[in-house]
N, C-alpha and C positions, 0 to 999 in steps of 0.2 A: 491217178492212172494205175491201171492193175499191172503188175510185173508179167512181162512176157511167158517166161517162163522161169522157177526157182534159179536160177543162176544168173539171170539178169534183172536188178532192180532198178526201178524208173522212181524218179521224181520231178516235182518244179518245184521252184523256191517263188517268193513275193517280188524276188528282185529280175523274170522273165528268164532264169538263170535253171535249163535241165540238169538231169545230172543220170548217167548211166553206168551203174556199175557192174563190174562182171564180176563172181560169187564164186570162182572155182578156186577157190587158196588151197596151199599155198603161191601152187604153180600159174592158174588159170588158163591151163593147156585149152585150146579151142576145138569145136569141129564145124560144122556146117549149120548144125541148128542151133549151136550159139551166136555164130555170125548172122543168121536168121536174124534172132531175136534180138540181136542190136541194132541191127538195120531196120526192123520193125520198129523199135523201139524210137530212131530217129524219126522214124516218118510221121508217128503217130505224134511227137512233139512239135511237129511242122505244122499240124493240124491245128495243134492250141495255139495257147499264148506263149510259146515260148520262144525265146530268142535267139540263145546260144546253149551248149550241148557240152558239159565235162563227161568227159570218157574216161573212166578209172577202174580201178582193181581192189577186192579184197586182200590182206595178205602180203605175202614178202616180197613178191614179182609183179609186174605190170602184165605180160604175157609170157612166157617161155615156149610159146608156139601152137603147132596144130598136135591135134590127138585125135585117131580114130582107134584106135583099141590101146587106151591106157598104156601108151608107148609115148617116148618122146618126140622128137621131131623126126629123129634117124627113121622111126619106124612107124612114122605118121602116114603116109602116103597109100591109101590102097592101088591094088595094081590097076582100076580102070581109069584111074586118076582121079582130079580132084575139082572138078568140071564144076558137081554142086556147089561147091567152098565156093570156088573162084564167081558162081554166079552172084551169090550172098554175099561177098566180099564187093564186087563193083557196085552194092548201090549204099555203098558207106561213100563211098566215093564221089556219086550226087546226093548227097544228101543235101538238103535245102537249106539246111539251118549250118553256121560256123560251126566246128566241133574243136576242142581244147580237151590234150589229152594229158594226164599229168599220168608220169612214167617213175613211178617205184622200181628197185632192182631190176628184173632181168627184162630186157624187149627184146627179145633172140626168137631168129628164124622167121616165122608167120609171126610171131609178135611184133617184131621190129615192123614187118609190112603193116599190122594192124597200126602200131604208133605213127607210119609214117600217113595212112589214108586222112588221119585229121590235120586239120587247118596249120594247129599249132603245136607244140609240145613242152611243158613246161616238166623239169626233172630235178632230182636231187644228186648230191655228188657221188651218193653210191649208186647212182645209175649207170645203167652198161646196154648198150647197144652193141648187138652182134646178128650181124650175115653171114651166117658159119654154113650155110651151103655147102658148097665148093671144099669143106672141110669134112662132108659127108660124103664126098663124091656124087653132089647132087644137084639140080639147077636152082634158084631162087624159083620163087612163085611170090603171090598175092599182090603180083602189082609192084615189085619191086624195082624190074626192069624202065619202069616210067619213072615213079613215084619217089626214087633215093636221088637216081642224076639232079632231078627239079626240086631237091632240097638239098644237097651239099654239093651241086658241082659232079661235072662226069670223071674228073679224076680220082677224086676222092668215093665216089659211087665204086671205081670198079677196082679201086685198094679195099675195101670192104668186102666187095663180091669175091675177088682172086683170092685174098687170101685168109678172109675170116675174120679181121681186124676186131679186135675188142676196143672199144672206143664208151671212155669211161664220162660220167657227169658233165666234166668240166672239159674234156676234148670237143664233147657233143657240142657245147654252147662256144668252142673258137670255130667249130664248122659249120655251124647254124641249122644243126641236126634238133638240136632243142630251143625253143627262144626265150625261155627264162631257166636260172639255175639257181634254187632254194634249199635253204636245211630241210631235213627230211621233215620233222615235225611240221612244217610249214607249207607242205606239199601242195593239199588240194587246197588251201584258203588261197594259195597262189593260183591254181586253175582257176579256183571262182574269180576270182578279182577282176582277171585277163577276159573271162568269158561274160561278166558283170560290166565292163568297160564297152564291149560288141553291144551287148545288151539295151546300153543308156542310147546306144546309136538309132537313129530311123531305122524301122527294120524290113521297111519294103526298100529302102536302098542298100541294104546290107545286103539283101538275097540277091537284088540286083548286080551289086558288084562282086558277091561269090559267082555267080553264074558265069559273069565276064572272067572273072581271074580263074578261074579252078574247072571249067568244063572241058577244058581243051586236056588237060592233065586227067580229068574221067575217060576222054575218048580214048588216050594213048594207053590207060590202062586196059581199058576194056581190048583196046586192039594185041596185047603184048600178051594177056590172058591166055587166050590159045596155044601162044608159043610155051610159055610156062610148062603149062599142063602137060603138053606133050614133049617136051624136053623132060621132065622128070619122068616121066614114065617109061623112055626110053634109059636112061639112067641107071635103074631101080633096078634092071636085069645084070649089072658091070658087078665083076669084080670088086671094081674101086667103091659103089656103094655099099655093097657088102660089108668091106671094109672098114669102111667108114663108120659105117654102124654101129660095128661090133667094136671097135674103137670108142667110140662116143661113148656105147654103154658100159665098157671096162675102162672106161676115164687113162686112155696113153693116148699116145700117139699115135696115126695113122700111118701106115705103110702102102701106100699107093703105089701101085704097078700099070696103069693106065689101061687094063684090059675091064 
């Protein structure tokens, strides 16, 4: 299969086992036409023989977010908002084939939503999940609003959304934020295994029963989508994201004044 585009590479293995990696190290900051070419990337494997889909990263990070001009997340967001992402973002979310994502260092902001769009999450102990939003004086996006309650529970969703929670390897797996937790070394042989395991299964009743279990969590995303967008964009004009910004990027603290 030819690579979408140089930042995203496709394979299949013998064992019906794809494998999608994203090439932006070390950070693998996102934007729209990377989310593009994963999503294409999934469909085009729905087409062959493949079964199951490891979603991974080059590099030190799993994702540290979105990037539209070589900024971080503080400063990801253009002002008409983020309509195209979010569109390229919801069809990871039908995708047809199981996906297993194995999460090296950081899954923060859009990254954490990219980690959370697949099936499963297998990570190591120096993994860190963060929703630091609301630390930017800024709304979540990518699906999160759905996609984090219907993985750890809505209390534990909205102690991550309120107030940033850094939630490491091993917290992830007592919240069942990830479903396996490996030495780093060990990382993707553990994705394949989990995603080789789907694989040995029937695989016209595996799409069958993705469909059953995970379409109803595609609707709610797609429906939470619009609010996202527009809550960030209104946002983006405060104080307090400014704030937050310039915080994030001078690594202190924020000083939020609620205007």
């Amino acid at each position: 299969m030819q690579d979408r585009n140089r930042d995203v590479q496709v394979t299949v293995g013998d064992d019906y086992v794809g494998e999608v990696k994203i090439c932006r190290p070390p950070n693998n900051f996102f934007d729209a036409t990377l989310i593009g070419a994963i999503a294409d990337a999934y469909d085009e494997l729905a087409e062959g023989s493949c079964r199951a889909i490891v979603l991974c990263s080059e590099g030190k990070h799993f994702c540290a977010g979105a990037d539209f001009h070589g900024q971080s997340d503080a400063e990801a967001l253009p002002e008409e908002g983020a309509s195209a992402l979010y569109r390229e973002a919801l069809r990871l979310f039908r995708s047809k084939l199981p996906v297993v994502a194995a999460v090296q260092g950081a899954a923060v902001g859009g990254g954490l939503g990219l980690a959370c769009s697949a099936d499963f999450r297998v990570a190591c102990k120096e993994a860190r999940f963060v929703a630091n939003f609301a630390r930017l004086g800024f709304h979540q996006g990518f699906g999160l609003s759905a996609s984090l309650p219907a993985i750890v529970g809505q209390q534990a969703a909205l102690e991550m959304l309120y107030t940033g929670l850094r939630v490491t390897g091993e917290q992830a797996l007592e919240l069942g934020l990830c479903d396996r937790l490996v030495p780093a070394d060990g990382l993707l042989d553990a994705a394949r295994d989990l995603a080789g395991a789907i694989a040995r299964s029937a695989p016209l009743a595996v799409r069958s029963i993705k469909v059953t279990m995970r379409s109803d969590l595609a609707d709610k995303v797609e429906a939470v989508l619009a609010r996202e967008d527009s809550e960030q964009v209104a946002l983006r004009i405060t104080e307090d994201f400014a704030e937050g910004s310039a915080a994030s990027l001078e690594r202190r603290e924020p000083v939020f004044n609620g205007r």
